[in-house]
VOGU-3710 file (C-alpha; in Angstrom, 3 decimals, decimal comma):
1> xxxxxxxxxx> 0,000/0,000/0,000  1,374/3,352/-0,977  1,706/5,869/1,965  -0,319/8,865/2,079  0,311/12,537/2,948  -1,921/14,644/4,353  -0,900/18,211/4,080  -2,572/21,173/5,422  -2,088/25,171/5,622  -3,326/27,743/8,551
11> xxxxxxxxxx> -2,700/31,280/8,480  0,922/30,431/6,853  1,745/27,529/8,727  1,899/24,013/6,815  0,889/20,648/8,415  2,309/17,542/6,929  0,786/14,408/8,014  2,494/10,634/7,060  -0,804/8,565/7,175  0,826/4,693/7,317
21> xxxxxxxxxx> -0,386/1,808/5,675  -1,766/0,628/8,629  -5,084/3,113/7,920  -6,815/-0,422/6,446  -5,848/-2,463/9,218  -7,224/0,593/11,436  -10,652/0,717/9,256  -10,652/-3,261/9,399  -10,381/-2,984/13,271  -12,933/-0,861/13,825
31> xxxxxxxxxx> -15,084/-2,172/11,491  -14,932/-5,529/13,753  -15,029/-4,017/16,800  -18,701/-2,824/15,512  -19,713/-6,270/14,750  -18,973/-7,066/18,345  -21,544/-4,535/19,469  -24,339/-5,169/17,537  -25,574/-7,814/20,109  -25,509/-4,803/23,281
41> xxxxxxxxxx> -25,832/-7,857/26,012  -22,976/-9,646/25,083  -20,749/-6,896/24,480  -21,459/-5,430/27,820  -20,950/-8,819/29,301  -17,144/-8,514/27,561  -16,435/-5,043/29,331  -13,852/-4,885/32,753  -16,868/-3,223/34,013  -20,469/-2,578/34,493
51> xxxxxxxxxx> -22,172/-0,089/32,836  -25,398/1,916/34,465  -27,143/2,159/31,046  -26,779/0,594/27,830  -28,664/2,871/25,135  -29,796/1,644/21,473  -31,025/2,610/18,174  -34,714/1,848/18,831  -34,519/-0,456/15,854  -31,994/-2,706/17,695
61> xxxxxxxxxx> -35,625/-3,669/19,648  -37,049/-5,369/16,585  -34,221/-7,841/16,075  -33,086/-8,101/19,870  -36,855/-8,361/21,838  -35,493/-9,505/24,750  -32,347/-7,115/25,262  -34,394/-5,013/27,738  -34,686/-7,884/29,918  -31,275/-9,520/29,877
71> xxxxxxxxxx> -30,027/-6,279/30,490  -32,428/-6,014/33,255  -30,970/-9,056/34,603  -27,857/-7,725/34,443  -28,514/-4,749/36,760  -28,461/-2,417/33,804  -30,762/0,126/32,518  -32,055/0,227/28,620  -33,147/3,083/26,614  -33,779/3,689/23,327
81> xxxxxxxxxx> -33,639/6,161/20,906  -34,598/8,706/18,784  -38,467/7,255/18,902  -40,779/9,899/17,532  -43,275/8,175/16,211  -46,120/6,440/17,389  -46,214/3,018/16,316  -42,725/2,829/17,500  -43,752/3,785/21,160  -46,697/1,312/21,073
91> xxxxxxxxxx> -44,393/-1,096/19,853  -41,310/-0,366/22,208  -43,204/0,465/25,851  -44,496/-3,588/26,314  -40,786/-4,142/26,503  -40,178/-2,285/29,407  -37,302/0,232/28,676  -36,283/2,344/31,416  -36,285/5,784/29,154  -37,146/6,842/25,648
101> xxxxxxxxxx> -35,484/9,731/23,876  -37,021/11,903/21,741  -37,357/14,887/20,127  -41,493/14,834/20,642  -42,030/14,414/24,241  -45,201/15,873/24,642  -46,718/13,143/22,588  -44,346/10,104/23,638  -46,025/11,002/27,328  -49,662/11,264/25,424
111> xxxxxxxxx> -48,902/8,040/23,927  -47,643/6,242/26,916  -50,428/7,453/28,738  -53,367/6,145/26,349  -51,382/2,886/26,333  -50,864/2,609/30,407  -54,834/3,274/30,564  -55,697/0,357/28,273  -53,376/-2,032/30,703
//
């Protein structure tokens, strides 16, 4: 692989950068090291420590039902986010997450409320 340079000018001064041939080995790291944390429980479960939280792409709920839960077992709390719609809350709040995040939280509480009152 041919080295790169990376060269860069401020107010006079010039910034020459050697970028190694390690940058694919760098990419192909962290490309694995996302793989390892598309499954949230495990990957917590590979940490030197516990985390308080563990918070998700609400989609992560579709394919992974029962994260909530094993994380619950875990001692950890769950949230998900950015839900803003409101199929997604109806479809998330039966799993028990311990927060939602939103940018529409006057009708994530409307929505939670009409749902608690049907319980």
């Amino acid at each position: 692989m041919t080295p790169l340079i990376l060269t860069a000018q401020e107010g006079g001064e010039r910034l020459d950068a050697f970028v190694a041939s390690q940058v694919e080995d760098l990419t192909r790291s962290a490309a694995q090291r996302l793989l390892e944390q598309r499954d949230p429980v495990k990957y917590v479960q590979t940490l030197d420590f516990k985390p308080d939280w563990v918070s998700c792409e609400y989609h992560t709920a579709y394919q992974q039902p029962s994260m909530v839960q094993k994380l619950h077992d875990l001692g950890i709390k769950a949230a998900y986010w950015t839900v803003d719609g409101e199929q997604a809350v109806k479809d998330l709040w039966p799993l028990q997450p311990d927060a939602i995040v939103t940018n529409r939280p006057d009708r994530v509480r409307e929505w939670i409320s009409e749902l608690e009152m049907t319980e």
